[in-house]
C-alpha positions in Angstrom: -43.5 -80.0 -31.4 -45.3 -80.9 -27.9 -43.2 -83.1 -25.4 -45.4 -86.2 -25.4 -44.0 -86.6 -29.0 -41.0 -88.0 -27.5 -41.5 -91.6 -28.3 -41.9 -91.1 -32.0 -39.1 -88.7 -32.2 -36.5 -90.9 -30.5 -38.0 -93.8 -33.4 -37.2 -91.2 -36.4 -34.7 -90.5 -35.1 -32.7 -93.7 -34.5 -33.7 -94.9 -37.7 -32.2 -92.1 -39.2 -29.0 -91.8 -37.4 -25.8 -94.3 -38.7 -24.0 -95.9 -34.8 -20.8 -94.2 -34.8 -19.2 -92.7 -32.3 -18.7 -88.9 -32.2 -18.1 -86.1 -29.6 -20.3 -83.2 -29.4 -19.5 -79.7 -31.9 -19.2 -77.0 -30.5 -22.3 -75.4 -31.8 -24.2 -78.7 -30.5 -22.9 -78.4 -27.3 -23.7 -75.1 -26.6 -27.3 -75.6 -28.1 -27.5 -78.7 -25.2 -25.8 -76.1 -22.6 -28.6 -73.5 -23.4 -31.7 -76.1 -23.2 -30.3 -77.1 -19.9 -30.3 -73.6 -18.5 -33.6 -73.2 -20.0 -35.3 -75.7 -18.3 -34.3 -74.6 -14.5 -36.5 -71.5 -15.4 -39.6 -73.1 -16.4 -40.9 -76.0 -18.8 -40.0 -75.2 -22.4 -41.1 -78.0 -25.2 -38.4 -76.6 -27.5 -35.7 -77.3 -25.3 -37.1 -80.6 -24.2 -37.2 -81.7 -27.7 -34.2 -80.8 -28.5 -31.8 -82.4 -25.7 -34.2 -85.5 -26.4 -33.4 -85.5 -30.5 -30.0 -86.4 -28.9 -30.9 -88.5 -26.3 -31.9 -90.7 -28.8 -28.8 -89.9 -31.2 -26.4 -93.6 -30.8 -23.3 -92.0 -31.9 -23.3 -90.0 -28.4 -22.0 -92.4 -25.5 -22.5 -91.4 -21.6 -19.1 -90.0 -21.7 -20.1 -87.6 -24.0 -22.9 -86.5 -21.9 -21.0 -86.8 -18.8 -18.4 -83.7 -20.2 -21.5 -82.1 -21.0 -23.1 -82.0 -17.6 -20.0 -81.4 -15.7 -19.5 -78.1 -17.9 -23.2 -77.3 -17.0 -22.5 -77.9 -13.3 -19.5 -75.9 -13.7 -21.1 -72.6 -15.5 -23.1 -72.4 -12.0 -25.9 -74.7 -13.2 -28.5 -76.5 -11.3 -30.6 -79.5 -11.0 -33.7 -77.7 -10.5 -37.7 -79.4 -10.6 -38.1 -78.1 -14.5 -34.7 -81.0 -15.1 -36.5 -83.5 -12.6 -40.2 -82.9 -14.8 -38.0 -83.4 -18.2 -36.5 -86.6 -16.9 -39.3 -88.6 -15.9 -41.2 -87.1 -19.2 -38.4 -88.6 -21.6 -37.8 -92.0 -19.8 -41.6 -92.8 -19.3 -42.0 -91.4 -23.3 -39.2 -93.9 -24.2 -39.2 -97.8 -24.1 -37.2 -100.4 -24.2 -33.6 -100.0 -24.0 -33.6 -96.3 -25.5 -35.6 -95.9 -22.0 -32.7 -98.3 -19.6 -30.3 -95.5 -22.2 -32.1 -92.3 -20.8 -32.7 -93.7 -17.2 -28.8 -94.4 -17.0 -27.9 -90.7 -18.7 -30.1 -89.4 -16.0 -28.2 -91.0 -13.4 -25.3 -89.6 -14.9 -26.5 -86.1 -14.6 -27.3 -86.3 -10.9 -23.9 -87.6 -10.4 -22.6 -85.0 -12.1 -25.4 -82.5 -9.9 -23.8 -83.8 -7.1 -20.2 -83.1 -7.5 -21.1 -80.4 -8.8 -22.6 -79.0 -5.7 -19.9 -80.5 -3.5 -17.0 -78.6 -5.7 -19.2 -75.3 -5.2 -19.9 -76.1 -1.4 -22.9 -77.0 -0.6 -23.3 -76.2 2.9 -22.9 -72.0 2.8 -24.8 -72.4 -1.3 -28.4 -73.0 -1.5 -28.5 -73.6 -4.9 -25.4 -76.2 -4.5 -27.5 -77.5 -1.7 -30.3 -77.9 -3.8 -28.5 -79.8 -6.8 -26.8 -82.1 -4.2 -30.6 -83.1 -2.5 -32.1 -83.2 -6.0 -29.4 -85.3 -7.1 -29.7 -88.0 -4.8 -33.5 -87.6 -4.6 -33.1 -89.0 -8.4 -31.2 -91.5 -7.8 -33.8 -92.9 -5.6 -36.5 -92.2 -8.1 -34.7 -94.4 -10.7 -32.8 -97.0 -8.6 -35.0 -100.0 -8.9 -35.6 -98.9 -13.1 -31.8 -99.3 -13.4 -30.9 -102.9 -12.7 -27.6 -103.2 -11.4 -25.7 -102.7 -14.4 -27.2 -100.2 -14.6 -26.8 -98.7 -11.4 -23.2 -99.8 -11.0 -22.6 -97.4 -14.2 -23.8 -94.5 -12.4 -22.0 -95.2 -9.5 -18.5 -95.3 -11.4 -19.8 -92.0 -13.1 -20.6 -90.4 -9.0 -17.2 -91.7 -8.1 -15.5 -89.9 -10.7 -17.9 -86.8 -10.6 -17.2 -86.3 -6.7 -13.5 -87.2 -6.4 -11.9 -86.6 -3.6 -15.3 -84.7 -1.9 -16.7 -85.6 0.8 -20.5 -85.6 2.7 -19.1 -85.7 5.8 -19.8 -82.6 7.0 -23.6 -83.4 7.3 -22.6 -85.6 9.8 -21.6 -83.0 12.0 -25.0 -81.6 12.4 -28.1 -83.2 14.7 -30.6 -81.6 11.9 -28.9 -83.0 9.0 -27.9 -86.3 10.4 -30.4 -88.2 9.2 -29.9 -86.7 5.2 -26.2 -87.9 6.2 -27.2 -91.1 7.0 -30.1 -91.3 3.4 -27.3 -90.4 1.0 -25.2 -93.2 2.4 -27.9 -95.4 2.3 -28.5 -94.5 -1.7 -25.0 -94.9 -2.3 -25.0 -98.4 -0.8 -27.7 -98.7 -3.6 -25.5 -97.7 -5.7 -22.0 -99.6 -4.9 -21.0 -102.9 -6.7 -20.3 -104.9 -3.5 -16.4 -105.4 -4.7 -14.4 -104.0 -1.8 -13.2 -101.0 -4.5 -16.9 -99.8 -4.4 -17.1 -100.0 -0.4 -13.6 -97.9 -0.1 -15.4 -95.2 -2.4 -18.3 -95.3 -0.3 -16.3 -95.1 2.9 -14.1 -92.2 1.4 -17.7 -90.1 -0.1 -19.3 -90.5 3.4 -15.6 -89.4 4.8 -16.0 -92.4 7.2 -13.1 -93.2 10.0 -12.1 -95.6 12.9 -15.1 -98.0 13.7 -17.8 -97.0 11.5 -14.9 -97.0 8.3 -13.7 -100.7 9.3 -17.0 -102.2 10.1 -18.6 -101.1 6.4 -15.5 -102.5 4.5 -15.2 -105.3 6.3 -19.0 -105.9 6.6 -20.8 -104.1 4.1 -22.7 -102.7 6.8 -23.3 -98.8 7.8 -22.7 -98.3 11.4 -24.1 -94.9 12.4 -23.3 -94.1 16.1 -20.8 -91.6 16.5 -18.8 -93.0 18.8 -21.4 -94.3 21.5 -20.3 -98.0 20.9 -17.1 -98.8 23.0 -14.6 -101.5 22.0 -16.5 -104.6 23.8 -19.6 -103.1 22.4 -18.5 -103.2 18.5 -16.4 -106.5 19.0 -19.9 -108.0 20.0 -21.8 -106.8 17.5 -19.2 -107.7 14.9 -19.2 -111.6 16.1 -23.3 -111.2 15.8 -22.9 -110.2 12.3 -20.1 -113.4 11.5 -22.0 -115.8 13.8 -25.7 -114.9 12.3 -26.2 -116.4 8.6 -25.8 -113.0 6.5 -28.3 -114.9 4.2 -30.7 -114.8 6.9 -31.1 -111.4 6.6 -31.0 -108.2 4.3 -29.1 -105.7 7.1 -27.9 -102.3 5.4 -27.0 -100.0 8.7 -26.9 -99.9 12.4 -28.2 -96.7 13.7 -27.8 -95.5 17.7 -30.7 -93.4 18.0 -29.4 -91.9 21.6 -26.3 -90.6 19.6 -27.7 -89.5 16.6 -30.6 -88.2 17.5 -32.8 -90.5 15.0 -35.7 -91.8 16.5 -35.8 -95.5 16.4 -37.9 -96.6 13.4 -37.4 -93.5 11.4 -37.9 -94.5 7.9 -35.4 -94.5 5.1 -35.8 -94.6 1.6 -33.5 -98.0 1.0 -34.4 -101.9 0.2 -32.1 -102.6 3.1 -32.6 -103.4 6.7 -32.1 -100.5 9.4 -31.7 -102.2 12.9 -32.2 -99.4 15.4 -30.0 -100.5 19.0 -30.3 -98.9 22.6 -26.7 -100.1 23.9 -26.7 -101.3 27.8 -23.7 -100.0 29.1 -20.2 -102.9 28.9 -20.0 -104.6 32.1 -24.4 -104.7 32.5 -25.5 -108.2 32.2 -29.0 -110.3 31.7 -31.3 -111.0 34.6 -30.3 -114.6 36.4 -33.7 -115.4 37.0 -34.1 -116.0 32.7 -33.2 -119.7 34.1 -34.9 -121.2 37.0 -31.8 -122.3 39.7 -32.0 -126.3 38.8 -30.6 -125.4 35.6 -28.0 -123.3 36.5 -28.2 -119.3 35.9 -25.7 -117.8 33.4 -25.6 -114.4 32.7 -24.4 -113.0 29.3 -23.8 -109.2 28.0 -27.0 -107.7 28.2 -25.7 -105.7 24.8 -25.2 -108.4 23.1 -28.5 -110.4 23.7 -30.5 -107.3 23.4 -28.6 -106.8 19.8 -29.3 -110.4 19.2 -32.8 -110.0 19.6 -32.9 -107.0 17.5 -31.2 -108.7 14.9 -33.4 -111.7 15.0 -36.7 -109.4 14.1 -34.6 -108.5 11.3 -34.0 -111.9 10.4 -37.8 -112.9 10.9 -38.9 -110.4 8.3 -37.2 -111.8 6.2 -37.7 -115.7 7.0 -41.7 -114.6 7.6 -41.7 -113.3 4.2 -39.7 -116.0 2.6 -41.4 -118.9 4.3 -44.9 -118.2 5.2 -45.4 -121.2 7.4 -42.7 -119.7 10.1 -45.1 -116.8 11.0 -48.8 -119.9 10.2 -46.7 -121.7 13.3 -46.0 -118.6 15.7 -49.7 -118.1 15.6 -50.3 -121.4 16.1 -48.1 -121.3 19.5 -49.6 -118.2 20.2 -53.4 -119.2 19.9 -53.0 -122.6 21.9 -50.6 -120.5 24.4 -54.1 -118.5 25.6 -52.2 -116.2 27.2 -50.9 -118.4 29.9 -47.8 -117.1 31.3 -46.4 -120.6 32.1 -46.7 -121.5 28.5 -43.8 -119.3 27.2 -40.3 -120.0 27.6 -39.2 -116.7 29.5 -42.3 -117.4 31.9 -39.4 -116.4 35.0 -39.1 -113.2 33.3 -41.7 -110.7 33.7 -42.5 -110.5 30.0 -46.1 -110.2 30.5 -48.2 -112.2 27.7 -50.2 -109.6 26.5 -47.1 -108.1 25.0 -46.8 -110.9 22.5 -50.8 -111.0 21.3 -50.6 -106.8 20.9 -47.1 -107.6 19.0 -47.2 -110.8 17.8 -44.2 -110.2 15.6 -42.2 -109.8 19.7 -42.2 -113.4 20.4 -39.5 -114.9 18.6 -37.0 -111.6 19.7 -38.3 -112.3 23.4 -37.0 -116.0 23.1 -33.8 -115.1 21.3 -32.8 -113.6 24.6 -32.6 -117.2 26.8 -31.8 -118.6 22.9 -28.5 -116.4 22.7 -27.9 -116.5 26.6 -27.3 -120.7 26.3 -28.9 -122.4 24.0 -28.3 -125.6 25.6 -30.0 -124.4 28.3 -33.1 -122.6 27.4 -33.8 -126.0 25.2 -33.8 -127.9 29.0 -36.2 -125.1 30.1 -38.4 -125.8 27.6 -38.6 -129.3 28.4 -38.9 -128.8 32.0 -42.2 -127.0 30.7 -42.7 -129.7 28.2 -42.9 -132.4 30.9 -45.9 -130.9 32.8 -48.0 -130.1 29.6 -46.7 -126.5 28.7 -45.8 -127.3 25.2 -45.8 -124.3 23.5 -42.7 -123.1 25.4 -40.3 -125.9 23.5 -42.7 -125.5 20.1 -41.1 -121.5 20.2 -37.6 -123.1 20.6 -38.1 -125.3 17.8 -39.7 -122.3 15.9 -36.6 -120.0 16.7 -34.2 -123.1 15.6 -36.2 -123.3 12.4 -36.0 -119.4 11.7 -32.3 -119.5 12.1 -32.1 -122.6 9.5 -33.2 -120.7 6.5 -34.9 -123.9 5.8 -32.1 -126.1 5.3 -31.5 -128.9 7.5 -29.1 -127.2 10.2 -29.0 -124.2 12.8 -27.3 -122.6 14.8 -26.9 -122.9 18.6 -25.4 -119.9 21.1 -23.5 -119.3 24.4 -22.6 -116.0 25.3 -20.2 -114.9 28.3 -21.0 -111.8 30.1 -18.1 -109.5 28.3 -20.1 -110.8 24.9 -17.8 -113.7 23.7 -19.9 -115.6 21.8 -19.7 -119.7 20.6 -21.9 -121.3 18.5 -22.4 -124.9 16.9 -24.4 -126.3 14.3 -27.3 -128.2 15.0 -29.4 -131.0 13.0 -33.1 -130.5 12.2 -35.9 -132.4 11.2 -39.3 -131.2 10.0 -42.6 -133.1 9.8 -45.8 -132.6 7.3 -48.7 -131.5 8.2 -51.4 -131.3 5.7 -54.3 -130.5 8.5 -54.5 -128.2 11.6 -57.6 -128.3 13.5 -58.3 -124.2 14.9 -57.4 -123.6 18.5 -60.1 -122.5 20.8 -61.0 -119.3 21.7 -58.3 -117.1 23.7 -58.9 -114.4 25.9 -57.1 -112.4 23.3 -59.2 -112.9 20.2 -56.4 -114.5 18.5 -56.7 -118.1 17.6 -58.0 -119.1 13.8 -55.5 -116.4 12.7 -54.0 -118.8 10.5 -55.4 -122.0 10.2 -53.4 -123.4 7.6 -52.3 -126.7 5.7 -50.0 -128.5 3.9 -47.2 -126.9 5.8 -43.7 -128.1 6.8 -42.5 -127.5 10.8 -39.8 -128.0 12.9 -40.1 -131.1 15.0 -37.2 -132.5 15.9 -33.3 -131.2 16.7 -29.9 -132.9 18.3 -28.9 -130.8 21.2 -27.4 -132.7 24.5 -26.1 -135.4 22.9 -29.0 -136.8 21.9 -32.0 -136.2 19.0 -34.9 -135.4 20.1 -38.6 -135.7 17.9 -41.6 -134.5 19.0 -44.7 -135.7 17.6 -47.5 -132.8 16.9 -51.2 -132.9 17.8 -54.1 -132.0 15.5 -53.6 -128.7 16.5 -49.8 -128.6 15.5 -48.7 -128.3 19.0 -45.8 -131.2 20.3 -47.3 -133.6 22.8 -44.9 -136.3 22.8 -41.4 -136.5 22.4 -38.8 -139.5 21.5 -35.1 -139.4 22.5 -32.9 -141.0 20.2 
């Protein structure tokens, strides 16, 4: 019988089999044992037929294939391309739930390949090495197939299947850092969210001090070995609980200078990674972010520079959830033309053409004055405001907006310069606008963009005391404003 038969065998077969639970013979199981063996030599139809006329067999639970691969993982077995090339060829020949059936018992086998491989040692057996990357390479392939009940039943099996093992000793290697740092991210995949699933993740990756109390308490991966000091992880632990967490979809910080991963390596995870270059504890922001009439505070440079990185996490998100955010930053950005005067960190040497060759910098750039004092940075925007450089207060508003999520409130900042952060909520209103009229030409080519309609944007906000509402001009720029 050829393999692409599958479909129609698993049919005949589950019509003909009664549902009633039942373990495996002996003779079975040793047939199953032999047709796994078989296929890490080559591809064999016969074999491949045969573990999948059981596959399809009800009265055989994931428990019962569980034992099964465990004993294969434990007679020196391994999860070799021939098992990856059977997999995908019996859950793409199945459908419907016998398929969700096969993709979870596969799951189940790559947990078992990879405590297998960790009870053999991976890191002096090639062949244990291999199982333990093919394993989680397969649970990448299949993650998103799964669902989370799915997944949450191969993570139990993982747990079980690994025990008291650990990954850690990746970690202890520059080369295989980052594969440290993917199979965490998979597992995260993998975990329920209850704090029982974080403390297995925390004890898999053999995580301790910082790292170990920042996952379970946030759900977040910090990767840094050791480079962040105390001030440094208390800031960026009042970030996380002072930033809406709905705001953004942050799996892991990663220290590239102490981990030796480049800053926007890529990862195979639906999670965000938000790279951070620390400034040393005790470095603060520039003064001259404020002009003198307003005062100058100085905050943590970590902590703003974090923020910022943080808010470019947030903003893929927001852009992507509400398109109109990113329609208005080119808006601000075409009727800006470049003009150094039009942007709110204009006493900063942030030179303009950074934002048209990155548009996507903007909104991080104005998060630093934002997360400096709000309060502030709002009064340099009007002081820009009230001698026609609008756009400056439109990218505060914008920034407010971003951090709303698109409800009606957001969230205002003051940071001191050991990184103590407060914050307040803030009302906001939007207005309608179901016309823009195209800016004119820039010396960057970048007006007309977007030159959209029927879109909702951030007008007016209460912030010293007072509300203020700025009315927009054709070209969605504020040109007047009324204190209330």
């Amino acid at each position: 019988m050829k393999m692409h038969k599958l479909a129609l065998l698993l049919s005949l077969v589950l019509v003909a089999v009664p549902a009633a639970w039942a373990d495996f013979d002996e003779e079975t199981e040793a047939g199953l044992l032999d047709a796994f063996f078989s296929l890490s030599q080559s591809q064999n139809s016969e074999a491949a037929n045969f573990i999948a006329a059981y596959l399809a067999d009800s009265r055989y639970g994931t428990s019962d294939w569980s034992r099964l691969f465990a004993t294969y993982f434990e007679e020196g077995g391994g999860f070799t391309a021939g098992h990856a090339t059977f997999w995908n060829w019996a859950i793409s020949n199945s459908a419907g739930e016998m398929q969700r059936h096969i993709g979870v018992v596969s799951g189940f086998w790559a947990a078992e390949a990879i405590g297998g491989s960790l009870e053999l040692g991976p890191w002096g057996d090639a062949l244990a090495y291999q199982s333990l990357t093919a394993g989680f390479d397969w649970l990448v392939r299949i993650a998103q197939a799964l669902g989370s009940n799915g997944r949450s039943a191969v993570f139990s099996a993982l747990s079980d299947a690994v025990g008291n093992r650990t990954i850690a000793a990746l970690a202890q290697s520059p080369q295989q850092f980052p594969t440290y740092v993917q199979y965490g991210l998979i597992l995260r995949q993998y975990a329920t969210g209850n704090p029982n699933s974080r403390k297995v993740v925390s004890e898999i990756m053999g995580f301790q001090n910082a790292p170990l109390q920042f996952w379970e308490a946030r759900g977040i991966f910090l990767f840094d070995n050791g480079a962040l000091d105390a001030a440094q992880l208390n800031s960026l632990d009042l970030l996380i609980t002072v930033i809406p967490s709905e705001l953004h979809n942050i799996g892991a910080f990663i220290v590239p200078q102490s981990t030796a991963i480049p800053a926007g390596t890529s990862f195979a995870t639906p999670v965000q990674i938000v790279y951070l270059e620390p400034a040393p504890t005790g470095v603060t922001t520039n003064p001259g972010e404020f002009p003198e009439r307003l005062g100058q505070p100085v905050a943590s440079l970590f902590t703003v520079s974090t923020a910022a990185s943080i808010i470019r996490a947030v903003q893929d998100i927001q852009f992507a959830k509400r398109p109109e955010l990113r329609a208005r930053r080119d808006i601000i950005l075409a009727n800006a033309r470049g003009k150094r005067e039009r942007f709110l960190r204009r006493f900063q040497i942030v030179p303009p053409e950074q934002y048209y060759a990155d548009p996507d910098s903007l909104l991080p750039s104005v998060a630093y004055p934002y997360f400096i004092d709000s309060s502030r940075a709002f009064a340099m925007g009007m002081l820009l405001f009230e001698i026609e450089k609008q756009e400056a207060i439109d990218s505060f508003l914008l920034l407010a907006d971003l951090l709303s999520g698109g409800s009606n409130t957001t969230v205002l900042f003051a940071t001191d310069p050991v990184g103590r952060i407060t914050h307040a909520r803030a009302s906001l209103s939007r207005i309608y606008l179901s016309q823009i009229r195209q800016a004119a030409t820039d010396d960057f080519g970048f007006s007309g963009n977007y030159v959209p309609a029927n879109i909702n944007i951030c007008n007016g906000i209460a912030i010293h005391g007072a509300y203020f509402l700025f009315e927009p001009d054709p070209q969605g720029i504020s040109i007047r404003v009324h204190r209330r």
